[in-house]
Backbone bond lengths (Angstrom), bond angles and torsions (degrees), N, CA, C in turn:
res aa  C-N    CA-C-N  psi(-1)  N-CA   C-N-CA  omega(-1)  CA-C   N-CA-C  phi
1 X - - - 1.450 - - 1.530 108.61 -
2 X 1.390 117.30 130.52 1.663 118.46 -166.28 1.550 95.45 -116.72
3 X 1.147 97.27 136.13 1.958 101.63 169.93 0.986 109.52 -82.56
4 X 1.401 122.09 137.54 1.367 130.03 164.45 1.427 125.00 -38.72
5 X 1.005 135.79 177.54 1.778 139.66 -175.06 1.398 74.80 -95.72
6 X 1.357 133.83 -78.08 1.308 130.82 -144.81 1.959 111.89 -57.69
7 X 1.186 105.03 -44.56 1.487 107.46 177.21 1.536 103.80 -81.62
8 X 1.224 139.39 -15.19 1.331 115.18 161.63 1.867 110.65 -86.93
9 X 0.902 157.69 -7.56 1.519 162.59 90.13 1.576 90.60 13.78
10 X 1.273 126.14 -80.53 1.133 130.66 -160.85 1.615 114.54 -61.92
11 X 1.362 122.34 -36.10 0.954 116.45 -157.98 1.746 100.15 -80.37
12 X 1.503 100.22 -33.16 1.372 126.71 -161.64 1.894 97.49 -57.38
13 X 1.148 99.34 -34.59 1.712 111.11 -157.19 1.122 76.67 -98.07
14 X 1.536 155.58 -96.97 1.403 137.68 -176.58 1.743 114.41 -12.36
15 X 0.907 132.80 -70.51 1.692 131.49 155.57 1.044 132.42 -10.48
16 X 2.032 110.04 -58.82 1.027 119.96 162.00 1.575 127.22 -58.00
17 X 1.316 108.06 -43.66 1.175 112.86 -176.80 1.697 112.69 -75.29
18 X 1.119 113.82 -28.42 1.579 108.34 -178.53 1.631 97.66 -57.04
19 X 1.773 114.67 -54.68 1.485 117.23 -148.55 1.968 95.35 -88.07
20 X 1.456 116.09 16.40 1.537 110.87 167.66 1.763 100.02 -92.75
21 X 1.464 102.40 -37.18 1.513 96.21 -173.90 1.560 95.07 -97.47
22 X 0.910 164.41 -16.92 1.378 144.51 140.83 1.396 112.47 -15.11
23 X 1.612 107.64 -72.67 1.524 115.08 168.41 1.324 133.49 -21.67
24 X 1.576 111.97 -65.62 1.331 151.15 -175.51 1.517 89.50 -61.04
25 X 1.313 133.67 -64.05 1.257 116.39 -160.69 1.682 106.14 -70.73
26 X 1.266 112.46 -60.20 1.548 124.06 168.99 1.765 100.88 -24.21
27 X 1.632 128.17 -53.50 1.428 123.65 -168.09 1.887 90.26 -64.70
28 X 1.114 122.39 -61.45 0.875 134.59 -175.81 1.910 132.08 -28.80
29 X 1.718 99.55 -49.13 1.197 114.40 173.72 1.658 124.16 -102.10
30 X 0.983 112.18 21.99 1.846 126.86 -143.08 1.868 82.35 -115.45
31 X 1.645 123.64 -24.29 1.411 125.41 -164.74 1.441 87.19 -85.91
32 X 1.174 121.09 -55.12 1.774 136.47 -176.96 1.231 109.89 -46.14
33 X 1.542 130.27 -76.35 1.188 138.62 150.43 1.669 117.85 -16.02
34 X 1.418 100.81 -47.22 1.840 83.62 -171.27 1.472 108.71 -67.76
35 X 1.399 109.67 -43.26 1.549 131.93 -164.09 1.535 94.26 -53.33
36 X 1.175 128.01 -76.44 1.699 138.35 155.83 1.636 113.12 -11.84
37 X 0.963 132.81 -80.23 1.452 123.87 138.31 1.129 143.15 -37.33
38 X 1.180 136.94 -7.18 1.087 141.76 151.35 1.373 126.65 -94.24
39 X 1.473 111.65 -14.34 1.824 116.74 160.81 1.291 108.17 -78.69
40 X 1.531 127.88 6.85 1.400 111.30 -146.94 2.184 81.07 -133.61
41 X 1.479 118.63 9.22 1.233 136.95 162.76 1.328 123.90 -79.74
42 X 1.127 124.34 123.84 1.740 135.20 177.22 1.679 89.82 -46.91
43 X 1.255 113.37 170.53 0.946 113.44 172.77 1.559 121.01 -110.34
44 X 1.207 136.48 8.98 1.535 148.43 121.07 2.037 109.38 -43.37
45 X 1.105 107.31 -43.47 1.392 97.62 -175.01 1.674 118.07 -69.44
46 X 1.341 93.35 -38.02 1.652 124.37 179.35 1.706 130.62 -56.46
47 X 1.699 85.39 -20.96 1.419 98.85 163.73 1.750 124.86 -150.15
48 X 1.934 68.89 33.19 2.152 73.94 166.62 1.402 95.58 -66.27
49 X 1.528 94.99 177.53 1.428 124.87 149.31 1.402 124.01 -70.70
50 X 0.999 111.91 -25.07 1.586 109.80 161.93 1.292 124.06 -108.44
51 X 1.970 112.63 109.30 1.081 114.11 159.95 1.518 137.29 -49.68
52 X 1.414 125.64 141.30 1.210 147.15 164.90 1.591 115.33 -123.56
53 X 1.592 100.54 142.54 1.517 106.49 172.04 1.437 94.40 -94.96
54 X 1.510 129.77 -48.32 1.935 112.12 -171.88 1.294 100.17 -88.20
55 X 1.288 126.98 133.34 1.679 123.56 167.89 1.344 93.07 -55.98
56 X 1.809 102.68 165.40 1.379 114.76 177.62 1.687 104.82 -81.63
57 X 1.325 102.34 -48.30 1.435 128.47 -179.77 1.728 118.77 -101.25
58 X 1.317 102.77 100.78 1.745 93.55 175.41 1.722 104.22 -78.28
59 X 1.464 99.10 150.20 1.541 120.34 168.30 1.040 122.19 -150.61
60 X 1.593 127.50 134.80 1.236 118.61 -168.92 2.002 105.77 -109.01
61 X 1.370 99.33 27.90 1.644 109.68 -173.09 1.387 89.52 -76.03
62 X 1.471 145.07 -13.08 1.756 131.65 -177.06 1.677 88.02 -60.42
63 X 1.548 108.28 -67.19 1.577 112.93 -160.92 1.374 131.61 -47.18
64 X 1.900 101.24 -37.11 1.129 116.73 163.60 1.244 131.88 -43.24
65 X 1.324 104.92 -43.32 2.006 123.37 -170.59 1.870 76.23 -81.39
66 X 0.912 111.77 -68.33 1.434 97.82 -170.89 1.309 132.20 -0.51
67 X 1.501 90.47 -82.47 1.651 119.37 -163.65 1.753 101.31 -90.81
68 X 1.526 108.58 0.00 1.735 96.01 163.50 1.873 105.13 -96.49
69 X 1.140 96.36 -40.08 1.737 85.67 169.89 1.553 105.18 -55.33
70 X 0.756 114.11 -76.96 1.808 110.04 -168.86 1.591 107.63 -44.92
71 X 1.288 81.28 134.45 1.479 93.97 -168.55 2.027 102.23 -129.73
72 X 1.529 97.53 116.56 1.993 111.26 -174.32 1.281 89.16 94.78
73 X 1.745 136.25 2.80 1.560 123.17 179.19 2.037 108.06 -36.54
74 X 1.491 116.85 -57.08 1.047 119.25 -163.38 1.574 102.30 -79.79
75 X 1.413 117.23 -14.22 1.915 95.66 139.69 0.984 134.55 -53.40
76 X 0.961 125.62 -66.94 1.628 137.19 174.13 0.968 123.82 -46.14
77 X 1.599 118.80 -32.29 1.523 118.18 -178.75 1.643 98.53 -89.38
78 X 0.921 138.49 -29.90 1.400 139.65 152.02 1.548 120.14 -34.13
79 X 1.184 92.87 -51.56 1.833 114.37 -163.25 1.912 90.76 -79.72
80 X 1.048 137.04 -22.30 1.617 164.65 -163.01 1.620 97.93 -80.50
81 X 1.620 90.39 -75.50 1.629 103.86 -179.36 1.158 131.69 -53.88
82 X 1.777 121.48 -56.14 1.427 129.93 128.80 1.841 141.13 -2.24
């Protein structure tokens, strides 16, 4: 069974187009992702000199300091959700 010229054209440009927006989204979510990983960095790691995208060490002590400074946080995020 031989594919047509015209449906392989087609398929080819369907292909293309999946792996342009593949790309596009990947450029897209790769800023999100770092930020996410990078709250989730000791804070010695966070400002070595040597970058990393996976921390070596996960910690969730950023969030902690977070949400103890904030003070009515789980108002607001209520009042948010609402």
């Amino acid at each position: 069974m031989a594919i047509s010229v015209d449906r392989a054209r087609r398929l080819a440009n369907t292909g293309l187009l999946y792996l342009v927006l593949l790309i596009v989204s990947a450029i897209s979510i790769l800023p999100f992702l770092w930020v996410i990983l990078s709250s989730l960095k000791p804070y010695e790691e966070l400002y070595s000199k040597h970058l990393t995208f996976l921390p070596h060490h996960y910690t969730f002590t950023n969030y902690l300091q977070m949400f103890a400074k904030m003070v009515g946080f789980g108002y607001y995020y209520r009042n948010s959700i609402l």
